[in-house]
N, C-alpha and C positions, 0 to 999 in steps of 0.2 A: 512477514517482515515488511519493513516501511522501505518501499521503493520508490516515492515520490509523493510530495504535499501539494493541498493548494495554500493560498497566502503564502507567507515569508518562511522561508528554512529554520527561522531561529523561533519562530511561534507557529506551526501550522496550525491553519484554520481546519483542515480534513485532513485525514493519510490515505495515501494511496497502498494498498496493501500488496505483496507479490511473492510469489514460493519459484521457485527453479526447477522446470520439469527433468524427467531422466536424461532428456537430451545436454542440461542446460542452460536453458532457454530462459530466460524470469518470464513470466506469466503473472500478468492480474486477476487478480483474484478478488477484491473487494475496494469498498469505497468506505470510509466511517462515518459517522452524522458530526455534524459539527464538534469541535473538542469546547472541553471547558476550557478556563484561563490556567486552573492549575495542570489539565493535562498539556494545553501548550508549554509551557514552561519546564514541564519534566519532559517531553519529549523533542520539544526545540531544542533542549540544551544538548543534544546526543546528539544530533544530526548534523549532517556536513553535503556542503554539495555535491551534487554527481559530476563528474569529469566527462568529457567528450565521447567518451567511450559505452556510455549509459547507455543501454539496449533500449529504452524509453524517450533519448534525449531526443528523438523527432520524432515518437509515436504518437499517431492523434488518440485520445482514451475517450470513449465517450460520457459524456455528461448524466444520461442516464437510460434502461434499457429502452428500444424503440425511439430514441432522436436521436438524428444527427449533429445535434450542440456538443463542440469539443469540451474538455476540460480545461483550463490553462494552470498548467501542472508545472513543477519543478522538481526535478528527478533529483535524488539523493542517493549517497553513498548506502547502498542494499544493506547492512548490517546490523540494523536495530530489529530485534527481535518484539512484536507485540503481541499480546492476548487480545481477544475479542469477543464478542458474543452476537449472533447471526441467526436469523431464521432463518425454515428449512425452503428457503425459495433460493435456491441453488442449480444452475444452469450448465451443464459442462466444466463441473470445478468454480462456477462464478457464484460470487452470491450476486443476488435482483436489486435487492435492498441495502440499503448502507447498512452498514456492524455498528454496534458501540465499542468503540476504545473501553479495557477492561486496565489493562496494565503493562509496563513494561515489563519484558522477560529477558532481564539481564542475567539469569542464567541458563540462557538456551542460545546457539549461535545458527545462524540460517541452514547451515550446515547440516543441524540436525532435526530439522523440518521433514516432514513427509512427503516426497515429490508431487509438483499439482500435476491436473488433470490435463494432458497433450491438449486437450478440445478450447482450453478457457481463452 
């Protein structure tokens, strides 16, 4: 599920992707390659910002495996559900590499996600 973008809420440039472990907990899980103009547009238009309460609203995420360059992220309301496609470079439930955005999955709700990996 999209638990935070980079660029603006209402066009992201990237999604930040995240599942809820059994604890929970939302967990990062992936990063996507840049979107196109029509995925921003379909998926900016579904998103809303995250409130104070966002379990990411002061996590630092990193930029990418092995630096310490943050991301500057904007956390969103957890409930848009996406598809994605990912190689198998996968680290404790993490992917290495950024995912392609596939599509939204407007009918699936985070809820019925697979719990991510406690480690990610």
């Amino acid at each position: 599920m999209v638990a935070a973008v980079t660029g603006q809420v209402t066009a992201p440039s990237t999604l930040l992707l995240g599942r809820y472990d059994a604890c929970g907990r939302l967990r990062f899980i992936a990063r996507t390659a840049p979107l196109s103009a029509t995925a921003r547009r379909e998926v900016g238009g579904l998103l809303y910002p995250g409130d104070d309460n966002h379990p990411w609203g002061q996590r630092r995420l990193s930029a990418g495996w092995g630096t310490r360059e943050a991301i500057d992220h904007r956390p969103v309301q957890p409930d848009v559900v996406v598809e994605f496609a990912g190689d198998t470079a996968v680290d404790a439930g993490r992917y290495r590499h950024p995912v392609r955005y596939l599509r939204v999955r407007d009918d699936m709700s985070p809820e019925q996600l697979p719990p991510a990996d406690p480690r990610a």
